[in-house]
NULUM-863633 format. One record per residue (C-alpha): residue in three letters; x, y, z; residue number from 1. Coordinates in steps of 0.2 Angstrom, whole numbers, plus 5000, padded with zeros to 4 digits. Each point is the difference from the previous one (the first is absolute). Layout:
% NULUM-863633
<r Ala u X v Y w Z k NUM> $
...
***
This chain:
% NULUM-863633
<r Unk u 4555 v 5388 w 4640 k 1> $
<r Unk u 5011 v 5015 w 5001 k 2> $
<r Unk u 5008 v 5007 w 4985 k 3> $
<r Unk u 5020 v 5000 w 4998 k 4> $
<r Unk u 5005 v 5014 w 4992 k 5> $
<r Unk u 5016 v 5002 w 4991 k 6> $
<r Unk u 5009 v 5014 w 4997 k 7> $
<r Unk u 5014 v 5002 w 4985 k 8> $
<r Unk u 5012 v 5013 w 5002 k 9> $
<r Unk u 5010 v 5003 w 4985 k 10> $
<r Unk u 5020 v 4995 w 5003 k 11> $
<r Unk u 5012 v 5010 w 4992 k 12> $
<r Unk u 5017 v 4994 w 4996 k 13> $
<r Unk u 5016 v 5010 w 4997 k 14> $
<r Unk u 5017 v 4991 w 4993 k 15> $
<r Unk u 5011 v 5013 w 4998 k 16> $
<r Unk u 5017 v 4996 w 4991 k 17> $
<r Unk u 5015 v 5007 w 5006 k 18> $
<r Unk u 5019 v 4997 w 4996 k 19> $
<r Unk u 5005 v 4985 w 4993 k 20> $
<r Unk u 5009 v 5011 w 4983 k 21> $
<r Unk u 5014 v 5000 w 5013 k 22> $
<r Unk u 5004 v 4983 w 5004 k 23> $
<r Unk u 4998 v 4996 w 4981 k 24> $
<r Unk u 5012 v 5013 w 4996 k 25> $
<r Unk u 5012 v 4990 w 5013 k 26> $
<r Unk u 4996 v 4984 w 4993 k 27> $
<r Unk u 5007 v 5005 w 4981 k 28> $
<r Unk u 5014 v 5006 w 5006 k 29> $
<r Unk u 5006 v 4984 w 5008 k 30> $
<r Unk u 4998 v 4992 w 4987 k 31> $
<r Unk u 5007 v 5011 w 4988 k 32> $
<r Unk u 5016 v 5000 w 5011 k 33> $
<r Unk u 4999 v 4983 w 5000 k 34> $
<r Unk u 5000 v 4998 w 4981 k 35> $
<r Unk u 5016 v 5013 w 5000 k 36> $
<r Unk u 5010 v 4988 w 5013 k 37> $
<r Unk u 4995 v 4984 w 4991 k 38> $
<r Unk u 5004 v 5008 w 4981 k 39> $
<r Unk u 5018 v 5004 w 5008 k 40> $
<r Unk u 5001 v 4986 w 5007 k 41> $
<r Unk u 4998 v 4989 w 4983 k 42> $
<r Unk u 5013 v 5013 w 4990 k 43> $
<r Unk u 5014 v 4998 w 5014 k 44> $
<r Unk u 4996 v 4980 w 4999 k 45> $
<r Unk u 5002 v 5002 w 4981 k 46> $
<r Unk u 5016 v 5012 w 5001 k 47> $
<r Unk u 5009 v 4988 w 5014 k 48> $
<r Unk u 4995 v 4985 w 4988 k 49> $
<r Unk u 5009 v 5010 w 4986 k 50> $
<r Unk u 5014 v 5001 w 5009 k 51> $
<r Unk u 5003 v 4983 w 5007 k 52> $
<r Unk u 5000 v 4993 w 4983 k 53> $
<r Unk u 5012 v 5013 w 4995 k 54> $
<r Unk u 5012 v 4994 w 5013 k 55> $
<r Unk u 4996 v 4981 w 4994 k 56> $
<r Unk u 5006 v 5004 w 4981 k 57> $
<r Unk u 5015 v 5010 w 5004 k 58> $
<r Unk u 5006 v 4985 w 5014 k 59> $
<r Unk u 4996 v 4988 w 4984 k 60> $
<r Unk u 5009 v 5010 w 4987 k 61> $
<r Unk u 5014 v 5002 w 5013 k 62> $
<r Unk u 5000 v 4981 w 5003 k 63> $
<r Unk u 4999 v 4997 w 4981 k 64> $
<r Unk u 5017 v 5012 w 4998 k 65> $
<r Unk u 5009 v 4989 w 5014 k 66> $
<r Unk u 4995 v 4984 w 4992 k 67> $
<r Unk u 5006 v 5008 w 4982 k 68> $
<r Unk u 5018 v 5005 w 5009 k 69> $
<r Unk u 5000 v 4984 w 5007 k 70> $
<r Unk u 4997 v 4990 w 4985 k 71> $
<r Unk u 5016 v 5011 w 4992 k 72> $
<r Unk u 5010 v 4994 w 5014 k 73> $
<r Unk u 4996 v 4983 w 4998 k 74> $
<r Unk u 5002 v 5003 w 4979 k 75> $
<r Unk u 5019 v 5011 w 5004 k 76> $
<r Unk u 5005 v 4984 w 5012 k 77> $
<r Unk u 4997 v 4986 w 4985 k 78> $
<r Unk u 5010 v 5008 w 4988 k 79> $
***
C-alpha cells in the first residue's frame, strides 16, 4: 500500500477596497436635489392654490355686488 501524501500550502487572500466614497457622494446629491425639486414643487402648488381661491372670492364678491345693484333696480322700479 502506497502512502498518499498531502501537501497544504497555506492560501493567502487579499480584498482590497477601493473607491466606492465616490459613487456614494453621487448618490446624496441626487437625492438631495431631488428633495429641493419636490420642496418647490409643493410651495408653487400651495401659492397657485392661494391664488385660485383669491380669484374665486373676488368673482363672488363681484357677483354678490351685481346681484345687490340688481336688487335696487328691481326695488327703484316698484316704487
Amino acid at each position: 500500500m502506497a502512502d498518499d501524501r498531502v501537501t497544504e500550502t497555506p492560501h493567502t487572500t487579499v480584498i482590497e477596497k477601493s473607491g466606492g466614497g465616490g459613487a456614494a457622494i453621487l448618490i446624496g446629491l441626487a437625492l438631495l436635489i431631488a428633495v429641493v425639486i419636490g420642496g418647490f414643487y409643493l410651495m408653487n402648488q400651495s401659492k397657485n392654490d392661494n391664488l385660485k381661491t383669491d380669484a374665486i372670492t373676488s368673482a363672488a364678491k363681484d357677483v354678490g355686488d351685481s346681484a345687490k345693484k340688481a336688487g335696487d333696480a328691481a326695488d327703484k322700479a316698484a316704487q
